[in-house]
C-alpha positions in Angstrom: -4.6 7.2 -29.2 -4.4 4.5 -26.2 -2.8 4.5 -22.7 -3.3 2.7 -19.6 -3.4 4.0 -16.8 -2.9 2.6 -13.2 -5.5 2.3 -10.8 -4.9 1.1 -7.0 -8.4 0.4 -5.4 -10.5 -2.0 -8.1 -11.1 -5.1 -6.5 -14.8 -6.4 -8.0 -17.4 -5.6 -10.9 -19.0 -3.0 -9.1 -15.3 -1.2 -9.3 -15.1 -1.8 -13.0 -18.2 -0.5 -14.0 -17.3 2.7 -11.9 -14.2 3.5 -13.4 -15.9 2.3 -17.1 -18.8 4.6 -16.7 -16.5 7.5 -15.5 -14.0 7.4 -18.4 -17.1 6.7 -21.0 -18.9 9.7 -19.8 -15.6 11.7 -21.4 -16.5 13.0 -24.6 -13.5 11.9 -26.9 -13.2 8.4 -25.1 -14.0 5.8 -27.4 -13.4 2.4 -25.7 -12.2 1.9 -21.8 -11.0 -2.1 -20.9 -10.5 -2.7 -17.3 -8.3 -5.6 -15.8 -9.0 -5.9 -12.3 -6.3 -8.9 -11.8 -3.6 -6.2 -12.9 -5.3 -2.7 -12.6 -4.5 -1.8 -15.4 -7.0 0.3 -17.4 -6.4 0.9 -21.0 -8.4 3.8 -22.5 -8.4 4.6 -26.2 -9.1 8.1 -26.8 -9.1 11.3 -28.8 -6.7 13.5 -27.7 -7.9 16.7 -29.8 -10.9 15.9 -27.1 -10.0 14.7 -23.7 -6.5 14.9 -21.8 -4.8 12.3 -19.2 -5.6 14.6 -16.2 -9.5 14.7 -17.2 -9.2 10.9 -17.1 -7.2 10.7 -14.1 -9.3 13.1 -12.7 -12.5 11.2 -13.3 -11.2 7.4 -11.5 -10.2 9.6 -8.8 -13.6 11.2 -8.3 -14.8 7.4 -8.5 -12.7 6.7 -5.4 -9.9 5.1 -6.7 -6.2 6.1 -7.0 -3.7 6.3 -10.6 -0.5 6.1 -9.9 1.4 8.3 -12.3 
């Protein structure tokens, strides 16, 4: 399954690599592709494994804010 989510906050590498790490650290998150110009990130996932608020959860521990 995919979504994206999006996240108010990212403006450089060092952002990206944050929010990356956090959602890849999820067990059932298989790929995570940020776009800082947009902020959008799109997370493919397995949702037998991992839910939305777990991942929303996890950029917002980063620092950052998803708007729902």
């Amino acid at each position: 399954m995919q979504t994206t989510l999006d996240v108010q906050g990212m403006t450089c590498g060092h952002c990206k690599m944050a929010v990356e790490g956090a959602l890849n650290e999820l067990d059932g998150v298989s790929a995570v592709e940020v776009d800082l110009g947009t902020g959008k990130v799109t997370v493919t996932y397995d949702e037998s494994q991992v839910t939305l608020e777990a991942m929303q959860e996890a950029i917002e521990d980063q620092g950052y804010d998803v708007a729902s």
